[in-house]
TIZAPA-135804 format. One record per residue: x, y, z of N, C-alpha, C, O in turn. Coordinates in steps of 0.1 Angstrom, whole numbers, plus 5000, padded with zeros to 4 digits. Layout:
X,Y,Z,X,Y,Z,X,Y,Z,X,Y,Z;
...
REM end
This chain:
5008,4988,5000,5000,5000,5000,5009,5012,5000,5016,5015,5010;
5008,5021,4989,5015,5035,4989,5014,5044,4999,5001,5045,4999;
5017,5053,5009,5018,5063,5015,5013,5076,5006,5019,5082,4996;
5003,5079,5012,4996,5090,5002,4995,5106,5011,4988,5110,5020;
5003,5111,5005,5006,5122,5007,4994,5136,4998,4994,5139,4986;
4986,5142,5010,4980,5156,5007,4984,5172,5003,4986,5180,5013;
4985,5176,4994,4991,5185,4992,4981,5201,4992,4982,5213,4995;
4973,5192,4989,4967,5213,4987,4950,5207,4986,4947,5199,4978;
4940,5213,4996,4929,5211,4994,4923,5223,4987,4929,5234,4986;
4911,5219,4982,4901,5231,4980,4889,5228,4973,4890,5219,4965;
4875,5233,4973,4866,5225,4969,4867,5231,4954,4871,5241,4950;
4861,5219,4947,4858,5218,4934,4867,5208,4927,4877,5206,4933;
4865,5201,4913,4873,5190,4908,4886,5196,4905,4885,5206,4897;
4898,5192,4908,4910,5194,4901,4914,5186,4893,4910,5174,4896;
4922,5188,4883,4921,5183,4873,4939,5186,4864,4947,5195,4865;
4940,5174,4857,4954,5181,4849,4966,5182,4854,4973,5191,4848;
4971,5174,4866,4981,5179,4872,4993,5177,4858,4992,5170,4849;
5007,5189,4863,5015,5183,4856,5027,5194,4861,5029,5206,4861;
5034,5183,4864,5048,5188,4873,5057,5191,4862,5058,5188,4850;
5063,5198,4870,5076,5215,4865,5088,5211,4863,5092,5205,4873;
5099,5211,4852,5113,5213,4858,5115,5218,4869,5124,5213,4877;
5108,5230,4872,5115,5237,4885,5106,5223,4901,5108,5223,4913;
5102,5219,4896,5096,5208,4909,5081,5212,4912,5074,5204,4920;
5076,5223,4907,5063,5227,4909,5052,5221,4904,5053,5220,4892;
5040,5217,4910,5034,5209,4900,5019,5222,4899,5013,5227,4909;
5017,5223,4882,5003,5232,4879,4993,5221,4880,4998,5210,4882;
4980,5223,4879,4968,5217,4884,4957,5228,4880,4958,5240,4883;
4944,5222,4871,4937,5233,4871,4923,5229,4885,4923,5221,4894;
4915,5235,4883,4903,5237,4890,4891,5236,4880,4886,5247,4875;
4887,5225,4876,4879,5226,4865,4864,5236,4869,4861,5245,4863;
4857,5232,4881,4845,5236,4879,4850,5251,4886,4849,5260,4877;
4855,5255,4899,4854,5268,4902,4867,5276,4895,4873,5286,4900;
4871,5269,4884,4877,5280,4878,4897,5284,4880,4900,5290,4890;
4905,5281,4873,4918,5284,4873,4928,5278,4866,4924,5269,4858;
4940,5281,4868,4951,5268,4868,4962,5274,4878,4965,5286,4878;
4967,5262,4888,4976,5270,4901,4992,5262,4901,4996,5252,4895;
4996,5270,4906,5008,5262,4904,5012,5256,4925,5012,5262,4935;
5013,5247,4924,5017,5242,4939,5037,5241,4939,5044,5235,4931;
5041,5248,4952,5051,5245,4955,5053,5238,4969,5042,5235,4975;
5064,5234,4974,5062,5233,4986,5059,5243,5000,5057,5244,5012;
5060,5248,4993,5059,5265,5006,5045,5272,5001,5040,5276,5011;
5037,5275,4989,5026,5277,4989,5018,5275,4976,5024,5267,4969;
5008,5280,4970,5002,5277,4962,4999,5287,4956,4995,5295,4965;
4998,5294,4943,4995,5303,4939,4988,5304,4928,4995,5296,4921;
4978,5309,4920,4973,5314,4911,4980,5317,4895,4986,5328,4893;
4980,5307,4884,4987,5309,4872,4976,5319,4860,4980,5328,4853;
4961,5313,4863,4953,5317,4853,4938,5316,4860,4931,5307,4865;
4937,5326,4858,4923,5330,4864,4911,5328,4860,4908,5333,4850;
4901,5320,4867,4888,5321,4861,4881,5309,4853,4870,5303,4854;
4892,5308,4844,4889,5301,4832,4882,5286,4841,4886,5283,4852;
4874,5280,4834,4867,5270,4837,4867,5255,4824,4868,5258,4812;
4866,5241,4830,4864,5232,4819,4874,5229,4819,4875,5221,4810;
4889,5232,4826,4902,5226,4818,4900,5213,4821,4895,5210,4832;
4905,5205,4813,4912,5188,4815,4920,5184,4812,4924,5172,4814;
4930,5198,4805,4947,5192,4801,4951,5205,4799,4945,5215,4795;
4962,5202,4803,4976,5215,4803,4989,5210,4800,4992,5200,4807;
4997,5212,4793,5009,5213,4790,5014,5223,4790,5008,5234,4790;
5037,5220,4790,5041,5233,4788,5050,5232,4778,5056,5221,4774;
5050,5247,4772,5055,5250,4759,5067,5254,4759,5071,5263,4766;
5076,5243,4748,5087,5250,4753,5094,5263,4747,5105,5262,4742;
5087,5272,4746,5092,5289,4741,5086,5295,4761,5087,5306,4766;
5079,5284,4768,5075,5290,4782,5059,5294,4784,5054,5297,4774;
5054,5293,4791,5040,5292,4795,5036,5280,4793,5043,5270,4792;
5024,5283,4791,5012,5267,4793,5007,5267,4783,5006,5276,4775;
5000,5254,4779,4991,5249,4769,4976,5246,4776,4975,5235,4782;
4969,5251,4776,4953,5247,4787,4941,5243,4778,4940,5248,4767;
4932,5235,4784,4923,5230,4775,4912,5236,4785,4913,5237,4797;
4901,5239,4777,4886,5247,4782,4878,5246,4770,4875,5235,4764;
4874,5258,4766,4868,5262,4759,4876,5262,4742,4869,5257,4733;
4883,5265,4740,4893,5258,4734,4909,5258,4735,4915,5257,4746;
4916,5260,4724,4934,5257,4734,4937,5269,4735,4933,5277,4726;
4945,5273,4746,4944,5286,4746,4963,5280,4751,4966,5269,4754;
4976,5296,4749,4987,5295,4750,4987,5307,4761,4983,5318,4756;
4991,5308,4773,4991,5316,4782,5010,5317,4789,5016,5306,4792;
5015,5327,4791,5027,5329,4787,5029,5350,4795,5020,5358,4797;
5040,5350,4795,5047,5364,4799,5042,5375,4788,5044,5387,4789;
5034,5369,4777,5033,5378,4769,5021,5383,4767,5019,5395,4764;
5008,5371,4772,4993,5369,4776,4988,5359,4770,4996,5350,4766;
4977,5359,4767,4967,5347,4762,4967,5350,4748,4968,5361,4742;
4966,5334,4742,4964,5335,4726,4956,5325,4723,4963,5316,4729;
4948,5320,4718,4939,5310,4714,4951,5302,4703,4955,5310,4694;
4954,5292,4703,4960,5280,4696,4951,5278,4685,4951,5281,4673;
4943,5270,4692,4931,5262,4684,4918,5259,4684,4915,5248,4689;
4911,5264,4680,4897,5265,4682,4886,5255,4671,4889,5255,4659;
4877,5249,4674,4869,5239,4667,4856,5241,4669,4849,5240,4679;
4850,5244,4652,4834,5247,4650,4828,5236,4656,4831,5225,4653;
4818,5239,4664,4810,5230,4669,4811,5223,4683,4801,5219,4688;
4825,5222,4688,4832,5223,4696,4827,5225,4710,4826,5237,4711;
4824,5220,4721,4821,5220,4732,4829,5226,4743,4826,5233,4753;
4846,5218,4737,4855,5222,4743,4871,5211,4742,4870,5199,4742;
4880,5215,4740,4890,5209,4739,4894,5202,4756,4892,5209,4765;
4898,5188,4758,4900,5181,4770,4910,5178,4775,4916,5187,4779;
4915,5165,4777,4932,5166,4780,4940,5164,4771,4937,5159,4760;
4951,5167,4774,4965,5165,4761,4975,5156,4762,4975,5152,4774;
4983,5152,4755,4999,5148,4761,5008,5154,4748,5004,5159,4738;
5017,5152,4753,5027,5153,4740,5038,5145,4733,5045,5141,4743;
5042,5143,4726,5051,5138,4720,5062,5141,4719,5063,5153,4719;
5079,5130,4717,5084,5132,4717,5091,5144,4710,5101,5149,4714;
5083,5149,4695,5092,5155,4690,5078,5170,4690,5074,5177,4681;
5076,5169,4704,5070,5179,4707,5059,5185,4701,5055,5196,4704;
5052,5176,4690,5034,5173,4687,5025,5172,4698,5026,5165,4708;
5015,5178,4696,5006,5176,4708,4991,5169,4703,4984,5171,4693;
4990,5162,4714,4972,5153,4713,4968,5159,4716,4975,5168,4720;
4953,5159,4716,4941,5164,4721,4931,5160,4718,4928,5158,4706;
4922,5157,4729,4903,5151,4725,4894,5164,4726,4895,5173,4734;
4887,5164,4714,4880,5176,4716,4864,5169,4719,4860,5157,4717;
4859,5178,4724,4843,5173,4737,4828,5182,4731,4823,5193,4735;
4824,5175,4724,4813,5175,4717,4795,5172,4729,4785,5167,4725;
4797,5176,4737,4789,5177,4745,4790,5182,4762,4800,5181,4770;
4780,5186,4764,4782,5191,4778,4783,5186,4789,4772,5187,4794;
4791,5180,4797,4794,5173,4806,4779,5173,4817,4770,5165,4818;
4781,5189,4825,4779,5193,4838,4764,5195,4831,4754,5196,4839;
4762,5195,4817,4742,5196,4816,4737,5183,4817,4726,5182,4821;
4747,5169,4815,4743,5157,4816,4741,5152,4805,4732,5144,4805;
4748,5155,4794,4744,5149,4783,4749,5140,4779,4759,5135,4785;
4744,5134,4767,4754,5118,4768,4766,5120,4759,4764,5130,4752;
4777,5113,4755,4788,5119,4750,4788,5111,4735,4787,5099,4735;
4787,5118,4723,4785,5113,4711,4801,5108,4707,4812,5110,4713;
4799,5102,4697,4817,5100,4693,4822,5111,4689,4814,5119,4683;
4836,5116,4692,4842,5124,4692,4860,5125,4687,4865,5114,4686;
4863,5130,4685,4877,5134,4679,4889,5129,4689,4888,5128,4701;
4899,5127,4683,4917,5128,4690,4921,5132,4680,4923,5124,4671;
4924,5150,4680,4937,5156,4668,4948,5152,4676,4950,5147,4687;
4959,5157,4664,4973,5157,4664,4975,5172,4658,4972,5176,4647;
4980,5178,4666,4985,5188,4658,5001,5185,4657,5006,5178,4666;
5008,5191,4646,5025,5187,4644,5030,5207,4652,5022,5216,4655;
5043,5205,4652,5052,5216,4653,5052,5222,4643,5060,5231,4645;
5047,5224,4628,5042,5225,4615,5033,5234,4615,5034,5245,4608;
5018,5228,4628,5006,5238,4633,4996,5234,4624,4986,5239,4620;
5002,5220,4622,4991,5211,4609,4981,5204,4618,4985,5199,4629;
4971,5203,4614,4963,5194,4629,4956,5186,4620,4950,5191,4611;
4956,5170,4620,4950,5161,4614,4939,5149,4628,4943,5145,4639;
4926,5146,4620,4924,5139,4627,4926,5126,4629,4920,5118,4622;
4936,5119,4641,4933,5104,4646,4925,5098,4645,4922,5090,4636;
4918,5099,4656,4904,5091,4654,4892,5102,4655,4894,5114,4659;
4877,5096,4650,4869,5106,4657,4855,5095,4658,4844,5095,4653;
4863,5083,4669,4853,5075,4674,4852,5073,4686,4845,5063,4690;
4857,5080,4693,4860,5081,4708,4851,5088,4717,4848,5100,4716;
4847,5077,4726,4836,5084,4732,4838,5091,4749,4838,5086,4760;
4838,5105,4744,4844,5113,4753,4853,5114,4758,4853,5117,4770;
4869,5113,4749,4882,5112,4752,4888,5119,4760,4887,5131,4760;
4895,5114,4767,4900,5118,4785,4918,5112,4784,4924,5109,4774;
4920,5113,4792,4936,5106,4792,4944,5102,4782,4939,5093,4776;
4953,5106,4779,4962,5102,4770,4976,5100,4768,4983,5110,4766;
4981,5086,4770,4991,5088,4767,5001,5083,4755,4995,5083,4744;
5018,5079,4755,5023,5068,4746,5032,5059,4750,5040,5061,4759;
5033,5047,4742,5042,5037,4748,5055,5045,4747,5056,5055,4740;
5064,5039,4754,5080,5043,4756,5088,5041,4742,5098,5048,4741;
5084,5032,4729,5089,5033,4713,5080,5042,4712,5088,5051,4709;
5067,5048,4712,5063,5061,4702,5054,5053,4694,5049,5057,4683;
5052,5042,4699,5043,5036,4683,5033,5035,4687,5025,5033,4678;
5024,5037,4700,5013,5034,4702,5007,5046,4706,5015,5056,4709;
4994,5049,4708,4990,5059,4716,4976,5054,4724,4967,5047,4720;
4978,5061,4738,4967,5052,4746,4954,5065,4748,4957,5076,4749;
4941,5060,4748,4935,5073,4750,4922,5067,4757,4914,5059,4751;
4920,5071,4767,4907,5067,4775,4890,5070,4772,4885,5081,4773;
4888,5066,4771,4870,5068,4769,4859,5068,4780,4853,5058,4783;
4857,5081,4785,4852,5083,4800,4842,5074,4800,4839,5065,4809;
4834,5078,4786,4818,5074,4785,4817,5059,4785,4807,5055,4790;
4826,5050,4781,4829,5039,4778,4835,5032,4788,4833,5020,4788;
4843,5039,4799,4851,5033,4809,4858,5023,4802,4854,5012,4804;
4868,5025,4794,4878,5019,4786,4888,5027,4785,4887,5039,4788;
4902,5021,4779,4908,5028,4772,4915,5019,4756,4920,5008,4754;
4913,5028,4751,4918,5025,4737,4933,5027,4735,4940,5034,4742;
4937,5017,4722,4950,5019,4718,4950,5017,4705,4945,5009,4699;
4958,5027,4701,4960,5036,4684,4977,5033,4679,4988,5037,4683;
4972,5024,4671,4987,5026,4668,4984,5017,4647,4976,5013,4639;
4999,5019,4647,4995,5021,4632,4986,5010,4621,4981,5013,4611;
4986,4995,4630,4976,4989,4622,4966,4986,4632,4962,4974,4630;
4962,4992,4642,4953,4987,4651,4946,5001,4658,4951,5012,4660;
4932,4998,4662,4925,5005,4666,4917,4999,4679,4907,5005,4680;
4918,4990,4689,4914,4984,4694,4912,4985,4711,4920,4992,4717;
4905,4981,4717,4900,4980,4731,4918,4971,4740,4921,4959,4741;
4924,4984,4745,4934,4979,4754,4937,4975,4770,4946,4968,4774;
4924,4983,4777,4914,4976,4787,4902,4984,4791,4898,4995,4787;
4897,4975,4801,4883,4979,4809,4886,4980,4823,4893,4973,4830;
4879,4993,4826,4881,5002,4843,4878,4990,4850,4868,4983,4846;
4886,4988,4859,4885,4976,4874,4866,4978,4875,4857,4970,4876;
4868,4994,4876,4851,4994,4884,4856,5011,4880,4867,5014,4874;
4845,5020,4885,4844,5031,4879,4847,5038,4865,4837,5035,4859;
4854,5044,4858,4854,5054,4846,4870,5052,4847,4878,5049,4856;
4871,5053,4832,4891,5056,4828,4889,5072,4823,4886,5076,4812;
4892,5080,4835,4901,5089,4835,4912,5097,4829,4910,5101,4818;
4924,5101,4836,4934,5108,4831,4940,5095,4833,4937,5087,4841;
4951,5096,4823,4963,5083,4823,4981,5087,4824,4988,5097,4822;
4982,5077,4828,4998,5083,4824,5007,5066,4821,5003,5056,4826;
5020,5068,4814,5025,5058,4812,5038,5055,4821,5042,5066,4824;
5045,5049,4824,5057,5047,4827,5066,5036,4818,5063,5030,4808;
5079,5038,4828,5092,5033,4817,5090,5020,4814,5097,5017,4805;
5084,5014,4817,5080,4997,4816,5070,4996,4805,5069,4987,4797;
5064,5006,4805,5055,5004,4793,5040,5001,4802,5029,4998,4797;
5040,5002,4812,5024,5003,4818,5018,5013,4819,5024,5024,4818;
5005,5012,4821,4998,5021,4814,4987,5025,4830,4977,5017,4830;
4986,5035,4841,4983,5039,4850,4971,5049,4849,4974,5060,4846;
4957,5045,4851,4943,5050,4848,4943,5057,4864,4948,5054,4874;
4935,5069,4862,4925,5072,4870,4914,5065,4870,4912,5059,4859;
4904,5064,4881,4893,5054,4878,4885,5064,4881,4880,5061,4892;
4882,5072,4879,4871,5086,4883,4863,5084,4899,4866,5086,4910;
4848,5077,4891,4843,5074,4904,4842,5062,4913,4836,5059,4923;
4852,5058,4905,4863,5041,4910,4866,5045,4925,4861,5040,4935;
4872,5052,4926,4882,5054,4938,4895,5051,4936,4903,5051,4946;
4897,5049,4925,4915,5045,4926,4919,5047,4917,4912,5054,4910;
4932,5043,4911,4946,5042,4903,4943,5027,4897,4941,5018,4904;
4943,5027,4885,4947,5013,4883,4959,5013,4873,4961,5022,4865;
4968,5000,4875,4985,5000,4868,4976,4990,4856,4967,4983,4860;
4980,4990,4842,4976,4975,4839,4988,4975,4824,4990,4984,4816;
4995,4964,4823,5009,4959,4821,5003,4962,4802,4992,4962,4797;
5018,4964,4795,5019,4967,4780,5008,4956,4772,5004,4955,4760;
5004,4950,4781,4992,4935,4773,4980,4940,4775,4970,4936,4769;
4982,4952,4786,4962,4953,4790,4960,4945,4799,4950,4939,4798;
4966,4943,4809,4960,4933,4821,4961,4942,4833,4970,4950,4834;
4951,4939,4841,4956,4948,4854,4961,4939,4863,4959,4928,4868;
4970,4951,4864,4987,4946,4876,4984,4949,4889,4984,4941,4898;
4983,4962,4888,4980,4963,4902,4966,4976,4904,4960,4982,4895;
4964,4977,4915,4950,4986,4920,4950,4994,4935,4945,4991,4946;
4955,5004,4932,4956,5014,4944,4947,5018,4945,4941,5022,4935;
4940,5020,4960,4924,5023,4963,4923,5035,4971,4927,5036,4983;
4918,5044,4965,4920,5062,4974,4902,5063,4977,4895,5072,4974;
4899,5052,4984,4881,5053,4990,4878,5066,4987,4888,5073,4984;
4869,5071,4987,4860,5076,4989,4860,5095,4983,4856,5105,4987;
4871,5089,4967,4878,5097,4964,4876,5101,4951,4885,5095,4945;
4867,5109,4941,4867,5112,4928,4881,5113,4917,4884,5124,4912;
4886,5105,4915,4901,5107,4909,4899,5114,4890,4894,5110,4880;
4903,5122,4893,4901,5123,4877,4913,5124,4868,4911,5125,4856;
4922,5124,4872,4941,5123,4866,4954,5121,4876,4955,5121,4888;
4962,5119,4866,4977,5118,4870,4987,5117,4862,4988,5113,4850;
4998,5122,4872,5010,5124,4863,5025,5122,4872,5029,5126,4883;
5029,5115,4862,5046,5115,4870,5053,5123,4870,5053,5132,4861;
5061,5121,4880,5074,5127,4881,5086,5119,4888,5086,5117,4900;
5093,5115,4882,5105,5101,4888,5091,5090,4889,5081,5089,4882;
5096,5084,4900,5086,5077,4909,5077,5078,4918,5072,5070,4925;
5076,5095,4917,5059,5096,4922,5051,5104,4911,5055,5112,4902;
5039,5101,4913,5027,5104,4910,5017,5114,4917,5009,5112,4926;
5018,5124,4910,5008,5139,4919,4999,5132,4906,5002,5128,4895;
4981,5134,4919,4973,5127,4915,4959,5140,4922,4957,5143,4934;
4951,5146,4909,4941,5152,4909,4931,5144,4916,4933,5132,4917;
4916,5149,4922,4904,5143,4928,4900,5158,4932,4906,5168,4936;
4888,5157,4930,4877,5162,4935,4878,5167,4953,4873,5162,4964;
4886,5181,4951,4890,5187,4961,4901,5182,4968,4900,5180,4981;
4914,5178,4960,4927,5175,4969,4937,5173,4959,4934,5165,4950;
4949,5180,4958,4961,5177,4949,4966,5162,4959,4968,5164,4971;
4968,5152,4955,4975,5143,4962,4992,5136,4956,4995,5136,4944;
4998,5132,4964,5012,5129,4956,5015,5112,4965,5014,5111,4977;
5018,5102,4956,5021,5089,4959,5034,5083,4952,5037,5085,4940;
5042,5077,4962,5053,5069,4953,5051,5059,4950,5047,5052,4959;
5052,5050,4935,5044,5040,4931,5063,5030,4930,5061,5018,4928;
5073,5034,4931,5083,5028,4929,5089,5025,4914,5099,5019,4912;
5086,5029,4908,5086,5031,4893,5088,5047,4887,5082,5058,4889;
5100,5042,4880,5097,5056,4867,5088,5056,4859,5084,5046,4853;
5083,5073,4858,5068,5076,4846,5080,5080,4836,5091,5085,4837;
5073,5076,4828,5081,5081,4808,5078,5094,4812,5068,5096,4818;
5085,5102,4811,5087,5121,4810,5078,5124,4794,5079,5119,4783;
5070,5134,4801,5063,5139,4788,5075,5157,4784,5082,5165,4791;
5071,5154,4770,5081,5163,4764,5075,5177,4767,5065,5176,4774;
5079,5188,4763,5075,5202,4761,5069,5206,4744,5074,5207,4733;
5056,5208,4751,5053,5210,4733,5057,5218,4720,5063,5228,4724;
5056,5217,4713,5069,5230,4702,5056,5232,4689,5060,5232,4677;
5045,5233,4691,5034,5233,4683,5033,5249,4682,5033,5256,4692;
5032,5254,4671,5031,5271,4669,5023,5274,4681,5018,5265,4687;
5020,5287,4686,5012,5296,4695,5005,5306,4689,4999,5314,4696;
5005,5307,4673,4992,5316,4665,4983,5304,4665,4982,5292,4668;
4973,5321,4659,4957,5308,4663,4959,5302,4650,4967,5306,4641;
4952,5290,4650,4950,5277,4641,4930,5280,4642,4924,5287,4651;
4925,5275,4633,4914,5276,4635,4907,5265,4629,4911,5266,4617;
4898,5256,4629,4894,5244,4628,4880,5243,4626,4874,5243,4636;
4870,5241,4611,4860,5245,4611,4854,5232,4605,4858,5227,4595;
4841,5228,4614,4838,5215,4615,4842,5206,4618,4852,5208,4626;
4840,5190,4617,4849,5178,4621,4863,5178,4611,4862,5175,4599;
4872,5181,4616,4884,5184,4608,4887,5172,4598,4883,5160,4599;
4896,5176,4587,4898,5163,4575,4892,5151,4575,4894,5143,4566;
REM end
């Protein structure tokens, strides 16, 4: 059983965590609004207000990549809209790629009105600022990550409580949530593949085959992501940044290198 360490309460879902070179880990506040940066000495305010995020990255020219309403690039210079999609509900979580490409599920229905989640998108945008679509059968795409070669890409499906894997001749069911929703994901160096279980209560590990390995149980706890750093894991829920050592290195996600002018995206893309 991991030793689970509390870092920062506050009501409403957080969401997105994702730790810093400098050691800091950002985190947004989906329903009351932000993205904060946590240190060990205090917590502070990165972006105000904004509401809906489910993924953030950082860019490496500096600032953030945030998902809401759509991608927005926030930075010493201010806010710039990335990417925006007609029809679009809202852009969800992200990862990135080695050569600094970024994923994204875009969210075709309203969560918090209760609607049901239709099939939906995973772009790719390149460092180019070319955005092509992956798939656009994914129902309500949430978590994302990639294997440690780059050949696969994993992407969860809230609505579905699955997660899928994409890779060049396959399109297929890579597992099913122990119990609750698959979440935010993250990968480590082994090649396993680590779910949030939303209203699960836990973490689940499940090995490069899709099997589940192991199952860390946070009772009575809304999980909605996670992310490494070495061998711990700062892990988002429904009013608490939490941090666990799972004993394992997470694959380091890159810094994204995707332009910062707007891109604009009209209809279901290509």
């Amino acid at each position: 059983m991991c030793d689970v360490e509390v870092l920062f309460e506050a009501e409403g879902l957080l969401e997105a965590p994702r730790p810093m070179p400098d050691g800091s880990v950002v985190f947004a506040n989906t329903t009351a609004g932000g993205v904060y940066r946590w240190t060990a000495t205090d917590t502070t305010v990165v972006v105000e207000r904004r509401r809906g995020i489910g993924g953030i990255a950082a860019h490496v020219d500096g600032g953030l990549l945030v998902g809401g309403r759509d991608l927005l690039h926030t930075g010493t210079t201010g806010r710039t809209t990335v990417l925006a999609v007609d029809g679009a509900t809202g852009l969800n979580d992200m990862t990135v790629a080695s050569d600094g490409s970024l994923f994204v599920g875009v969210l075709r229905h309203r969560p918090g009105a209760g609607e049901a989640a239709p099939p939906s998108e995973l772009l790719h945008i390149s460092p180019t600022g070319s955005v092509r679509v992956v798939r656009d059968d994914l129902l309500w795409p949430n978590g994302i990550g990639i294997s440690p070669d780059g050949t696969r890409v994993y992407v969860a499906e809230f609505a579905a409580s699955r997660v899928r894997v994409l890779g060049p001749e396959e399109a297929s069911v890579f597992a099913h949530a122990p119990r609750g929703e698959c979440d935010g994901l993250a990968v480590d160096v082994e090649g396993c593949v680590w779910v949030a279980l939303g209203s699960g209560g836990g973490i689940a590990r499940f090995s490069a085959a899709g099997v589940l390995d192991e199952l860390i149980d946070l009772a009575g706890r809304f999980v909605s992501s996670l992310a490494f750093s070495g061998t711990a894991i700062y892990v988002t829920t429904a009013g608490a940044l939490l941090r666990l050592d799972v004993g394992v290195d997470g694959l380091p996600v890159a810094e994204a290198r995707v332009p910062v002018a707007r891109l604009h995206v009209s209809g279901r893309v290509g």
